[in-house]
CHARMM internal coordinates of N, CA and C (Angstrom, degrees):
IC EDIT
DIST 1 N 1 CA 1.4525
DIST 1 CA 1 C 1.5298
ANGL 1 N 1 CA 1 C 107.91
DIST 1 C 2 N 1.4424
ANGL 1 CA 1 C 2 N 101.56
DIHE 1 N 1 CA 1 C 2 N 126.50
DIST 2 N 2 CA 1.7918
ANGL 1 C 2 N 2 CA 105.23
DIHE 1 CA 1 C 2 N 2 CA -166.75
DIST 2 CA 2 C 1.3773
ANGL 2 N 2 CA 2 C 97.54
DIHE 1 C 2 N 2 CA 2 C -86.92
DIST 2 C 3 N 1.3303
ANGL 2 CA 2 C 3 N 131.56
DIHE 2 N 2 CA 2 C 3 N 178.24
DIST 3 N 3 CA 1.6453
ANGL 2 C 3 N 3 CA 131.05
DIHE 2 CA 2 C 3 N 3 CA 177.38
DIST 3 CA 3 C 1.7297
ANGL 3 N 3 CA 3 C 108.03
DIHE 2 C 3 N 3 CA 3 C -77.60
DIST 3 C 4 N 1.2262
ANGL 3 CA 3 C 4 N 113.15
DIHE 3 N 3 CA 3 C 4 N 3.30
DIST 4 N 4 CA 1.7936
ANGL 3 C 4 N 4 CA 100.03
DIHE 3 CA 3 C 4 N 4 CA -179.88
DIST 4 CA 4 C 1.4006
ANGL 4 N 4 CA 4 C 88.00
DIHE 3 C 4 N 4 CA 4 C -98.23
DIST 4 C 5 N 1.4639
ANGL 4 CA 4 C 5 N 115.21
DIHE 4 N 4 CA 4 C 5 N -37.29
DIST 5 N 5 CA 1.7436
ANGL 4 C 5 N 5 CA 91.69
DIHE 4 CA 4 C 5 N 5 CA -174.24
DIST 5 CA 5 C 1.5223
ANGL 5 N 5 CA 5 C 128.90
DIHE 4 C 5 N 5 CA 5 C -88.29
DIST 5 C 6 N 1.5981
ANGL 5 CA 5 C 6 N 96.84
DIHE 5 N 5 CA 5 C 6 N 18.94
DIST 6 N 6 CA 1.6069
ANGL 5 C 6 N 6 CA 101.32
DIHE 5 CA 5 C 6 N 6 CA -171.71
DIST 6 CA 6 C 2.2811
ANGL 6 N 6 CA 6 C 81.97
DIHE 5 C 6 N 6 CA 6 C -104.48
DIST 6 C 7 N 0.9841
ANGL 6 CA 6 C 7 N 86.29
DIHE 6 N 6 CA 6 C 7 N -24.79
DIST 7 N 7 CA 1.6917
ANGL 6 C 7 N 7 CA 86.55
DIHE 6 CA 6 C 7 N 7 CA 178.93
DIST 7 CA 7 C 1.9298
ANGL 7 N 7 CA 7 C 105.99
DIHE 6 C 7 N 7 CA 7 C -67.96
DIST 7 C 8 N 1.0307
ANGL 7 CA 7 C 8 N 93.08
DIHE 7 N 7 CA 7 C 8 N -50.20
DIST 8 N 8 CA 1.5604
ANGL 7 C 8 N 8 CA 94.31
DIHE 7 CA 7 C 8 N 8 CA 172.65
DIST 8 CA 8 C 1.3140
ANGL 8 N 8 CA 8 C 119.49
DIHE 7 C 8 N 8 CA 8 C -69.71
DIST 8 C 9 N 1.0219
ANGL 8 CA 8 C 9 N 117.37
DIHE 8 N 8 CA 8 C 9 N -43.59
DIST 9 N 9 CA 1.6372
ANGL 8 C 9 N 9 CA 120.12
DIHE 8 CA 8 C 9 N 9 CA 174.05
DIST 9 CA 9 C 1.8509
ANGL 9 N 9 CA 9 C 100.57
DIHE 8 C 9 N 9 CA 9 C -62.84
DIST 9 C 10 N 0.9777
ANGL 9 CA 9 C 10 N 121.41
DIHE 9 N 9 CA 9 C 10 N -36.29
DIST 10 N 10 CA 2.1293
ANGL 9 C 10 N 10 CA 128.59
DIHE 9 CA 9 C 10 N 10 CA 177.10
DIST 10 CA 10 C 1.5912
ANGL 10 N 10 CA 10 C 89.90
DIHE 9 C 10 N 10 CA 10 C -66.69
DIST 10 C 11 N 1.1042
ANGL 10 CA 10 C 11 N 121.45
DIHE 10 N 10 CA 10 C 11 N -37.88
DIST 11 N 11 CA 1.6763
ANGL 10 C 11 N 11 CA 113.81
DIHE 10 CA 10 C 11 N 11 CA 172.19
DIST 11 CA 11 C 0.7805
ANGL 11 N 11 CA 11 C 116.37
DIHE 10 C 11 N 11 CA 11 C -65.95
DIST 11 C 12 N 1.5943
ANGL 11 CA 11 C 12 N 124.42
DIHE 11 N 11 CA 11 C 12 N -77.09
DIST 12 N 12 CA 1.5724
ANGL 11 C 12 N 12 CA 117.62
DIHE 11 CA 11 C 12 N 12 CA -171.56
DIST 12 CA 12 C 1.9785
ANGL 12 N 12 CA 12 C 120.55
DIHE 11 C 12 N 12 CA 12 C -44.46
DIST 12 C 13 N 1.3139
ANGL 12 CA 12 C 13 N 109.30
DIHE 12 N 12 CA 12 C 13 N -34.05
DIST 13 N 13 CA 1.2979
ANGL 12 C 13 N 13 CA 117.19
DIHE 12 CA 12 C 13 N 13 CA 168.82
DIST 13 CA 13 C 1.2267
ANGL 13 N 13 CA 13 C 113.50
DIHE 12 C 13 N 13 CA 13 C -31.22
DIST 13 C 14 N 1.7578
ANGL 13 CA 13 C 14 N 107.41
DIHE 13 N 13 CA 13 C 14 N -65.99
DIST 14 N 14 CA 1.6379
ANGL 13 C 14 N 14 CA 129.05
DIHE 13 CA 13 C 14 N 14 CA -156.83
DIST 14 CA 14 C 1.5379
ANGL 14 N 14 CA 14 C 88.10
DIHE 13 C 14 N 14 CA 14 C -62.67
DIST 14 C 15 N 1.4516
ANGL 14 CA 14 C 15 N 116.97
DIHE 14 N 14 CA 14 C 15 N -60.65
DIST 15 N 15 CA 1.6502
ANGL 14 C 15 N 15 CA 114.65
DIHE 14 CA 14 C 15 N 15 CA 174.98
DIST 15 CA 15 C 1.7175
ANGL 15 N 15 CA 15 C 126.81
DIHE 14 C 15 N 15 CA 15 C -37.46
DIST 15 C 16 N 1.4791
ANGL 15 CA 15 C 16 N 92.39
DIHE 15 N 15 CA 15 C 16 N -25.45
DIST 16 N 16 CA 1.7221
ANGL 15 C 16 N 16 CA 88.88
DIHE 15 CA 15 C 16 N 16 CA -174.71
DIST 16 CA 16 C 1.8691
ANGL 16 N 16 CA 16 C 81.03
DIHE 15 C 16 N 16 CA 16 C -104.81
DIST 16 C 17 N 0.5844
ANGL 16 CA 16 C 17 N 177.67
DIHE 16 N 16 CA 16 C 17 N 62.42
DIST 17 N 17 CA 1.4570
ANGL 16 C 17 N 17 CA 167.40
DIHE 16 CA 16 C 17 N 17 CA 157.50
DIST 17 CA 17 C 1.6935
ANGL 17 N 17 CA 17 C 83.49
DIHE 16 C 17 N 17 CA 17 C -136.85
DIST 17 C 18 N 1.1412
ANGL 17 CA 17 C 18 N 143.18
DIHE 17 N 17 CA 17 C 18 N -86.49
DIST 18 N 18 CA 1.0284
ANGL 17 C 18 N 18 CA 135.92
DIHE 17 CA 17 C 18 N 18 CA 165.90
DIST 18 CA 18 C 1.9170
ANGL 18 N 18 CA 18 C 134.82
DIHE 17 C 18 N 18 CA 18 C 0.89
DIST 18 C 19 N 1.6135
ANGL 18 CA 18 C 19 N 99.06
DIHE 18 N 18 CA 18 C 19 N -64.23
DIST 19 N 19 CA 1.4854
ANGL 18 C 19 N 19 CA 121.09
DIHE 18 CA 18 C 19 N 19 CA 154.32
DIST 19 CA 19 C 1.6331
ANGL 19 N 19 CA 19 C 119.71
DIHE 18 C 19 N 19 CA 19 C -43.95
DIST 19 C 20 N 1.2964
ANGL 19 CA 19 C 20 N 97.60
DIHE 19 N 19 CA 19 C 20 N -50.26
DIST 20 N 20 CA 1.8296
ANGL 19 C 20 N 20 CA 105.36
DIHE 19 CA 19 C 20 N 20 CA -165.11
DIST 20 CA 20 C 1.6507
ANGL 20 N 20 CA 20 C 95.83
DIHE 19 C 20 N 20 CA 20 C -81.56
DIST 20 C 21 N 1.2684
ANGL 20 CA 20 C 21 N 128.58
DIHE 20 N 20 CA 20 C 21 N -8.25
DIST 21 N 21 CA 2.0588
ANGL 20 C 21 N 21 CA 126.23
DIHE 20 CA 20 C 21 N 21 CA -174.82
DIST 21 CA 21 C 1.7585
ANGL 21 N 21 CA 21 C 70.14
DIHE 20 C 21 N 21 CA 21 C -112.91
DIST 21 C 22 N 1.2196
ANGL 21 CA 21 C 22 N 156.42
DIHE 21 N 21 CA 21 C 22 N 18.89
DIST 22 N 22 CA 1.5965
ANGL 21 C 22 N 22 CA 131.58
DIHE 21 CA 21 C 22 N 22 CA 153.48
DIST 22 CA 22 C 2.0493
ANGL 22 N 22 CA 22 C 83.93
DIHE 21 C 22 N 22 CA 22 C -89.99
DIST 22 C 23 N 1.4998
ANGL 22 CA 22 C 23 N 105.84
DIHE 22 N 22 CA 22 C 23 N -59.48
DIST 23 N 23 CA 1.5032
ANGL 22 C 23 N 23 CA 108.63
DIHE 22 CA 22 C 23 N 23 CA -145.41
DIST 23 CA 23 C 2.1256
ANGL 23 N 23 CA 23 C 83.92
DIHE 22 C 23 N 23 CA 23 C -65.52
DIST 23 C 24 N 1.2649
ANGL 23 CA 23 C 24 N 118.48
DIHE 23 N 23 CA 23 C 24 N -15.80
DIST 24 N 24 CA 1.5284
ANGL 23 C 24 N 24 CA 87.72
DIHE 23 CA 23 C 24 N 24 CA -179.41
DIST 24 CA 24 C 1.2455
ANGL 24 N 24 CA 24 C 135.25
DIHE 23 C 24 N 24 CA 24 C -94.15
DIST 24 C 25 N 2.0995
ANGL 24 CA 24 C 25 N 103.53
DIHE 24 N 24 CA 24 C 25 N 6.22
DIST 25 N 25 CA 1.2542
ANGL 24 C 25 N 25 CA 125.56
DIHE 24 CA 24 C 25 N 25 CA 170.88
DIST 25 CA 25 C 0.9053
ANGL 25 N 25 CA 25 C 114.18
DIHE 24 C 25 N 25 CA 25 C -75.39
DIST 25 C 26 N 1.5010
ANGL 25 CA 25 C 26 N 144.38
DIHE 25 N 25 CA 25 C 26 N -21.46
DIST 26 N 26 CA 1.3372
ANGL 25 C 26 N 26 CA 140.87
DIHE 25 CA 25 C 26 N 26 CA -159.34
DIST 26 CA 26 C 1.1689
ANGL 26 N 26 CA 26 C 107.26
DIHE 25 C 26 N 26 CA 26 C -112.85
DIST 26 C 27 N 1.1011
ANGL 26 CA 26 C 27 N 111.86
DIHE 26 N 26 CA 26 C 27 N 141.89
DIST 27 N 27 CA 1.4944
ANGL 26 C 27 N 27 CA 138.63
DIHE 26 CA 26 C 27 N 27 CA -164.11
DIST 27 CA 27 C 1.3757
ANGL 27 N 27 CA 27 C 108.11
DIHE 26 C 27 N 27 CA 27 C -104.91
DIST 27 C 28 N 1.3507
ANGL 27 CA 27 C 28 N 147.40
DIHE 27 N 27 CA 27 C 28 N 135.45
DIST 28 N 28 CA 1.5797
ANGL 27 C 28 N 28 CA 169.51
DIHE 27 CA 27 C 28 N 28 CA -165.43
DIST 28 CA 28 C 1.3609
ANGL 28 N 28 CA 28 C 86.48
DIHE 27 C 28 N 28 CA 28 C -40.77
DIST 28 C 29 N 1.1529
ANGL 28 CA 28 C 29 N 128.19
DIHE 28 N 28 CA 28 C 29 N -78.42
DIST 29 N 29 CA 1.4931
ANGL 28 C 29 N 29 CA 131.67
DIHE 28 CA 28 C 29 N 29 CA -167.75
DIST 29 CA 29 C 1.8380
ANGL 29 N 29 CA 29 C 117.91
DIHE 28 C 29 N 29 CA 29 C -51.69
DIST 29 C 30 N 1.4096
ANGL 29 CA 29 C 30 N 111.02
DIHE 29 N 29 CA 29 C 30 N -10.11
DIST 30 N 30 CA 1.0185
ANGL 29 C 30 N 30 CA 121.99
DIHE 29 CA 29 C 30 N 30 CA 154.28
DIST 30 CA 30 C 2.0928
ANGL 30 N 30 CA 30 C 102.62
DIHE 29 C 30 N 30 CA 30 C 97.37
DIST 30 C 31 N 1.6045
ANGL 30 CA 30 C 31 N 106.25
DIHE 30 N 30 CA 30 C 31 N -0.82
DIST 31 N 31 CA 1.5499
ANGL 30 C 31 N 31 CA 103.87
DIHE 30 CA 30 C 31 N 31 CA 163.73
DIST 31 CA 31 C 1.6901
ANGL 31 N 31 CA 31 C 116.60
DIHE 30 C 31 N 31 CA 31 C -80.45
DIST 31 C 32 N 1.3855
ANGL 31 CA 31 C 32 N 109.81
DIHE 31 N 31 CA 31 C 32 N 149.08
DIST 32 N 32 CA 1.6699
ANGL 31 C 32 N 32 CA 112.71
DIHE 31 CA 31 C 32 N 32 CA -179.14
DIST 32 CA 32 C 1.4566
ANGL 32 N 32 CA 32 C 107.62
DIHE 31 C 32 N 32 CA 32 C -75.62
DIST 32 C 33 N 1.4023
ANGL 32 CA 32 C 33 N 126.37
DIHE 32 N 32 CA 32 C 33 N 133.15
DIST 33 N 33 CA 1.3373
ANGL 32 C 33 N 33 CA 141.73
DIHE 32 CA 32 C 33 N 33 CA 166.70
DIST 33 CA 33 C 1.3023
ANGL 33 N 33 CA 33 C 113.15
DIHE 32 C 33 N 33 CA 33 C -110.39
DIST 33 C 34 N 1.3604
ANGL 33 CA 33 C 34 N 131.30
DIHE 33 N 33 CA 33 C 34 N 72.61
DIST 34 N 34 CA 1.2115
ANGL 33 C 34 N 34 CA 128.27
DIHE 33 CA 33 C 34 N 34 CA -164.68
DIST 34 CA 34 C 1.9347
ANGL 34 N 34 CA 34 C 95.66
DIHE 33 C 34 N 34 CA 34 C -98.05
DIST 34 C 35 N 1.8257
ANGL 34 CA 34 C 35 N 120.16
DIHE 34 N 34 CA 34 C 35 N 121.87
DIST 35 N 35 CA 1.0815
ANGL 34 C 35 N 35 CA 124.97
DIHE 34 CA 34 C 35 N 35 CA -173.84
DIST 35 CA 35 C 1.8870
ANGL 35 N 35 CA 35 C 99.52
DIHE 34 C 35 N 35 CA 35 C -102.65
DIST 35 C 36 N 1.1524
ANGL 35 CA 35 C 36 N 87.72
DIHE 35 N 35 CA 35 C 36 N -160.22
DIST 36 N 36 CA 1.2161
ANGL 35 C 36 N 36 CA 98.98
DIHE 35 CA 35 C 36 N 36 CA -172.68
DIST 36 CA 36 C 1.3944
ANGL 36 N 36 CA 36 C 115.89
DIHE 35 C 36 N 36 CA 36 C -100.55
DIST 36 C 37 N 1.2045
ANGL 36 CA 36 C 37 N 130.11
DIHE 36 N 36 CA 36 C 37 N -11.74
DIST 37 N 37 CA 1.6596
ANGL 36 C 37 N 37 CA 137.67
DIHE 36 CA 36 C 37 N 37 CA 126.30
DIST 37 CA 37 C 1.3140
ANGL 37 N 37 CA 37 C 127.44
DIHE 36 C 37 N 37 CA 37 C -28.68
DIST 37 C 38 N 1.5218
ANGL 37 CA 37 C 38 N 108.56
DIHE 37 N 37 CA 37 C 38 N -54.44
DIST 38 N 38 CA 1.8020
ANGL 37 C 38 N 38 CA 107.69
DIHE 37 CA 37 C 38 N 38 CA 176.37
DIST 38 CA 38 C 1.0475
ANGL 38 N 38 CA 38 C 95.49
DIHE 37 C 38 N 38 CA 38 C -72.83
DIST 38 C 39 N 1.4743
ANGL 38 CA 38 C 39 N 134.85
DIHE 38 N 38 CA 38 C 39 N -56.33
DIST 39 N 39 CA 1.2574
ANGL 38 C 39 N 39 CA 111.05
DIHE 38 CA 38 C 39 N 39 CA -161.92
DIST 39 CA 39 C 1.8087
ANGL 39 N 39 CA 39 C 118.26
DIHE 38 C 39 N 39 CA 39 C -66.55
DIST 39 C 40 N 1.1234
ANGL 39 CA 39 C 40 N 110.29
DIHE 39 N 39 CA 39 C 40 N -28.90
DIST 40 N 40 CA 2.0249
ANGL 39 C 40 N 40 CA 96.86
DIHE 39 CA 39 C 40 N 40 CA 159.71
DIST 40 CA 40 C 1.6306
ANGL 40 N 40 CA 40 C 115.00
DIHE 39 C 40 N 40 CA 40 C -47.95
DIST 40 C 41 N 1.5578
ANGL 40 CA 40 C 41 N 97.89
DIHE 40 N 40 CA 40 C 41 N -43.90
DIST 41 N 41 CA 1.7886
ANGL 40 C 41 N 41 CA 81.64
DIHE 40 CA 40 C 41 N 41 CA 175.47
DIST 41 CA 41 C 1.0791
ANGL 41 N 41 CA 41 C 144.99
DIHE 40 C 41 N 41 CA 41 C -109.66
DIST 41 C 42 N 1.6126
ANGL 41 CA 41 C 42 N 91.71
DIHE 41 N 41 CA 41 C 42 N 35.19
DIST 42 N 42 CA 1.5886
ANGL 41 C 42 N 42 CA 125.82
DIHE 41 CA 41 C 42 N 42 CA 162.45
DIST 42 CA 42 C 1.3131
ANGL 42 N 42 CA 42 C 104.57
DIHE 41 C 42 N 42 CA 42 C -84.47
DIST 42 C 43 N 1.3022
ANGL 42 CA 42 C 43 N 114.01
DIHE 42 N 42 CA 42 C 43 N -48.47
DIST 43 N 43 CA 1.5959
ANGL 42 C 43 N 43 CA 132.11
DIHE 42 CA 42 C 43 N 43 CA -177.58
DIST 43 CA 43 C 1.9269
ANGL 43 N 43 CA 43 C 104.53
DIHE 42 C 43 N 43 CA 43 C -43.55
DIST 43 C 44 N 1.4705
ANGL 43 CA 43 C 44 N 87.16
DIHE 43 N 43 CA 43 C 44 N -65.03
DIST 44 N 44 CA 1.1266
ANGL 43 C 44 N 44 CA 114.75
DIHE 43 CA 43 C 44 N 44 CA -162.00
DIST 44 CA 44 C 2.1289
ANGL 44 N 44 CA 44 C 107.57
DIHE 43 C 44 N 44 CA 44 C -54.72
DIST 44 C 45 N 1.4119
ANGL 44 CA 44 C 45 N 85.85
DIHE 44 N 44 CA 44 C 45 N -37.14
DIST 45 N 45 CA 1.7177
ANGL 44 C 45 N 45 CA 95.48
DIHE 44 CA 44 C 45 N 45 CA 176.81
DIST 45 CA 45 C 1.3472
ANGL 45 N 45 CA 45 C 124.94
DIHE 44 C 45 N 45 CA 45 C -60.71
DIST 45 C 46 N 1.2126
ANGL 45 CA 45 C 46 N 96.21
DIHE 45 N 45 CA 45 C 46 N -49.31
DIST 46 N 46 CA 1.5929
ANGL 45 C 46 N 46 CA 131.59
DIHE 45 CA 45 C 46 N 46 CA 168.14
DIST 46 CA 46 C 1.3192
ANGL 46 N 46 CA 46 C 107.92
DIHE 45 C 46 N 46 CA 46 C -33.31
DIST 46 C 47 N 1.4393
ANGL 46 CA 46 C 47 N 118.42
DIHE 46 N 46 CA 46 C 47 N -70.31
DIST 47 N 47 CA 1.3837
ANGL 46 C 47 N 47 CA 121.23
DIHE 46 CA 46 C 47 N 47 CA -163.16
DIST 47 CA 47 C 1.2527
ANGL 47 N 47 CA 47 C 90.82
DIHE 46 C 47 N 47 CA 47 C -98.33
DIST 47 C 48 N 1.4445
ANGL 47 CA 47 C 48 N 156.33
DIHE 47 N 47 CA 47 C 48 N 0.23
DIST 48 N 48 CA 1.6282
ANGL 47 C 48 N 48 CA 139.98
DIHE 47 CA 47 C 48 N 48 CA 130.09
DIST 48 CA 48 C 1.6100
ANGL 48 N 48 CA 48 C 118.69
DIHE 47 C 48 N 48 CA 48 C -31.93
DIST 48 C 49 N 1.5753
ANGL 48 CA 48 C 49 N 102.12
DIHE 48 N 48 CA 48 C 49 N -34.52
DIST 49 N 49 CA 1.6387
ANGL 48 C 49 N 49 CA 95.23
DIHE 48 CA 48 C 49 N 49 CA -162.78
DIST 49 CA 49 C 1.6404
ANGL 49 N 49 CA 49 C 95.74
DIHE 48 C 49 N 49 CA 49 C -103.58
DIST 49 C 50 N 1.0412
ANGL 49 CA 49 C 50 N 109.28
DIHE 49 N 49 CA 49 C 50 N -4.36
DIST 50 N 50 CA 1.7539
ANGL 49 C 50 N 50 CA 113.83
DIHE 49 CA 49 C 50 N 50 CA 167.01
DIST 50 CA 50 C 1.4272
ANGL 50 N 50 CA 50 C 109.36
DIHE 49 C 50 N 50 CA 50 C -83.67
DIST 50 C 51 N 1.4921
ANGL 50 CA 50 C 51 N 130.37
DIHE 50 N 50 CA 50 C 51 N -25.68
DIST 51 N 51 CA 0.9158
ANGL 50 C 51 N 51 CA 115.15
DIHE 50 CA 50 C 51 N 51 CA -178.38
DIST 51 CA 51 C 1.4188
ANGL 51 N 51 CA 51 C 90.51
DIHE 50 C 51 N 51 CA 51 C -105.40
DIST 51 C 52 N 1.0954
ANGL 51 CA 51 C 52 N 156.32
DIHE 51 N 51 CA 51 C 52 N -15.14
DIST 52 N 52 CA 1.6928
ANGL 51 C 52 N 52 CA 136.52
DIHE 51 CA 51 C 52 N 52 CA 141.06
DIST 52 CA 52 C 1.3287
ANGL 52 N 52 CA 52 C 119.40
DIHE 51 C 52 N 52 CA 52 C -34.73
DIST 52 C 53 N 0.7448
ANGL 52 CA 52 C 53 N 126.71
DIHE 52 N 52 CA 52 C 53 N -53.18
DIST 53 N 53 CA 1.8456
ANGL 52 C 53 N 53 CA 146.92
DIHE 52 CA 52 C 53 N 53 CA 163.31
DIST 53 CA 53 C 0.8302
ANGL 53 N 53 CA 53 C 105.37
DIHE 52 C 53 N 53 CA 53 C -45.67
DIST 53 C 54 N 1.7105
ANGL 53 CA 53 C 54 N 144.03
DIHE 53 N 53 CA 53 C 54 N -67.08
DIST 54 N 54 CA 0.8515
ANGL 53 C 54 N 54 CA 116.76
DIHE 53 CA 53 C 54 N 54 CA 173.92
DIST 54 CA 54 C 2.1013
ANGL 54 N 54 CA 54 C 130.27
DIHE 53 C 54 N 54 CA 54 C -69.69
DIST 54 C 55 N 0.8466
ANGL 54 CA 54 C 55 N 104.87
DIHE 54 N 54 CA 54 C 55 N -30.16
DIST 55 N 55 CA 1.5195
ANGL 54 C 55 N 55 CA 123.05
DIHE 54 CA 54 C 55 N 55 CA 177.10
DIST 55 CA 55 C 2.3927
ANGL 55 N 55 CA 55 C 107.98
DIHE 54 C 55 N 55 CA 55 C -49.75
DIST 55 C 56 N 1.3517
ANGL 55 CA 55 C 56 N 92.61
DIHE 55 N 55 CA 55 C 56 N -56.48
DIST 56 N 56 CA 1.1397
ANGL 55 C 56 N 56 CA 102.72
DIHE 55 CA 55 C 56 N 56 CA 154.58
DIST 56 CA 56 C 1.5933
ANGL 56 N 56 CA 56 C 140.36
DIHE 55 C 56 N 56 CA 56 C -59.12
DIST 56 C 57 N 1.8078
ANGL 56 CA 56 C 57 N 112.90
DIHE 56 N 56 CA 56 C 57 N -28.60
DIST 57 N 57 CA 1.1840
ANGL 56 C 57 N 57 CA 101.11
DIHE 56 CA 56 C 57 N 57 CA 163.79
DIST 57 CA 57 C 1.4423
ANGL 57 N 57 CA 57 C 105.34
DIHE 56 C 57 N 57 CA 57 C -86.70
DIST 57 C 58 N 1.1375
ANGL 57 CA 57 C 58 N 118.31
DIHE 57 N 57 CA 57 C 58 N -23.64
DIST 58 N 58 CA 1.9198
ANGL 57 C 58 N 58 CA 111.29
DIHE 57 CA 57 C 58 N 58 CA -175.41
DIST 58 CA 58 C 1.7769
ANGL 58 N 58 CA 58 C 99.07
DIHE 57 C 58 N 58 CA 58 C -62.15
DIST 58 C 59 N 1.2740
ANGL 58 CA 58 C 59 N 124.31
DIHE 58 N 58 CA 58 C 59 N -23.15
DIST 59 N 59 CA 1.3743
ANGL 58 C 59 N 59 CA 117.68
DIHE 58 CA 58 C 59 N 59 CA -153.71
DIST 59 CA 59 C 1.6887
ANGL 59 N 59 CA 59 C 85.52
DIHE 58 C 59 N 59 CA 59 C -91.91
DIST 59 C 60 N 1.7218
ANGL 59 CA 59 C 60 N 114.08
DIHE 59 N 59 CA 59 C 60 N -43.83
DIST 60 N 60 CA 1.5280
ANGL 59 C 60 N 60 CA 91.41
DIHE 59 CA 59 C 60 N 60 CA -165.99
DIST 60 CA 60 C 1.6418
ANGL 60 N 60 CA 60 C 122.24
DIHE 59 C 60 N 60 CA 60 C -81.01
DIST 60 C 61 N 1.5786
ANGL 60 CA 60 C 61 N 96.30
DIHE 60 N 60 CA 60 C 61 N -1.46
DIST 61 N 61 CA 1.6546
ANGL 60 C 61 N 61 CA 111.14
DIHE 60 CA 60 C 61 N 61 CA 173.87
DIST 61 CA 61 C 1.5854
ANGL 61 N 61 CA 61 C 101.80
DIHE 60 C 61 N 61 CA 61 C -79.13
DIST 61 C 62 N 1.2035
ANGL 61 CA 61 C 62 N 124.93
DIHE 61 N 61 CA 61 C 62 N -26.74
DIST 62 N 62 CA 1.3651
ANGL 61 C 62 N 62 CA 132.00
DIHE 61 CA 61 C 62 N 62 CA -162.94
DIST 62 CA 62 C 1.8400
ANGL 62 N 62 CA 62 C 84.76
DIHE 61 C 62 N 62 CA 62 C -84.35
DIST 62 C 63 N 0.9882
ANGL 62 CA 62 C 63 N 122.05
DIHE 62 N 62 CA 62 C 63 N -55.28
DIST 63 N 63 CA 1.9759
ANGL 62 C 63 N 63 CA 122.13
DIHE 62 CA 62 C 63 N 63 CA -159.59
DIST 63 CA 63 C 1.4441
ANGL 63 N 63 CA 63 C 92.72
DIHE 62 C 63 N 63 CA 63 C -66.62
DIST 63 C 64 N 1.7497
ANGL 63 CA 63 C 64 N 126.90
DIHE 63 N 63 CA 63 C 64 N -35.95
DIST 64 N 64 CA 1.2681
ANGL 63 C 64 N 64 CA 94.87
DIHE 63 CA 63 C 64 N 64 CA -173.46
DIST 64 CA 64 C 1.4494
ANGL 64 N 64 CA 64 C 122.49
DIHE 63 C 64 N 64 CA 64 C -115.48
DIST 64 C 65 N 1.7182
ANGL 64 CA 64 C 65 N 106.19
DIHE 64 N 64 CA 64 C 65 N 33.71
DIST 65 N 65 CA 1.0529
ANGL 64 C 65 N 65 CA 124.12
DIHE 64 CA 64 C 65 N 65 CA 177.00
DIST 65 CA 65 C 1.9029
ANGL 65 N 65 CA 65 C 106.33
DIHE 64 C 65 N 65 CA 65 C -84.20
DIST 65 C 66 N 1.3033
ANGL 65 CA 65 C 66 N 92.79
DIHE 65 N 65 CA 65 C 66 N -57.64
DIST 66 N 66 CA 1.7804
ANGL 65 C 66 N 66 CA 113.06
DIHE 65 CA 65 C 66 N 66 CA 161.96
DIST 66 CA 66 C 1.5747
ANGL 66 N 66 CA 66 C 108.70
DIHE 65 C 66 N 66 CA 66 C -42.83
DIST 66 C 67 N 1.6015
ANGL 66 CA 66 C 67 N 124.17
DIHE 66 N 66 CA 66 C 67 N -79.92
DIST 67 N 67 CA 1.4693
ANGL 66 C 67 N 67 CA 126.79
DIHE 66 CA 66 C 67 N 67 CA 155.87
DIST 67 CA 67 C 1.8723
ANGL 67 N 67 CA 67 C 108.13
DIHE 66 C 67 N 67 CA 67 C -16.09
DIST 67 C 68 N 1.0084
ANGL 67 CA 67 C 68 N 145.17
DIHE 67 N 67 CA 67 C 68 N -44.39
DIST 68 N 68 CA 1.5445
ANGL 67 C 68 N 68 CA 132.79
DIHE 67 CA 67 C 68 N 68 CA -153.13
DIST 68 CA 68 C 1.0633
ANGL 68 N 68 CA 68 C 87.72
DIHE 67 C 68 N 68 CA 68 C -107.88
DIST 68 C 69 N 1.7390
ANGL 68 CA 68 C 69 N 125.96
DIHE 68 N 68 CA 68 C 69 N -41.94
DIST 69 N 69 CA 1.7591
ANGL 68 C 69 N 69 CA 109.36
DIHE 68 CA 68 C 69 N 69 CA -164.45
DIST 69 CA 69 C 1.6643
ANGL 69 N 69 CA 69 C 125.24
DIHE 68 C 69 N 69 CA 69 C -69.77
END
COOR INIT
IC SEED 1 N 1 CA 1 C
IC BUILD
């Protein structure tokens, strides 16, 4: 596994971690109960995929820093 697909695979995660704080807001009757728990790990997701983002632009500034030299 090369580092773009461990970056993509750190994505799809955040996407399913994301999904499972929708399915743990909802309540049987099918209205949203969003507490103050999901929203930390909304928080918390959030700045996962910011720090993917950033990690990924350092990596593709890094490949074509190597590439030019």
């Amino acid at each position: 596994m090369d580092e773009s697909d461990m970056y993509q695979e750190a994505a799809r995660t955040l996407s399913v971690a994301d999904a499972a704080v929708d399915l743990i807001e909802f309540s049987p009757d099918g209205l949203a109960s969003p507490t103050t728990e999901t929203a930390s790990l909304r928080i918390r997701i959030a700045q996962c995929r910011m720090d993917l983002a950033r990690q990924v632009r350092r990596a593709d500034l890094s490949g074509r820093n190597e590439t030019e030299g």
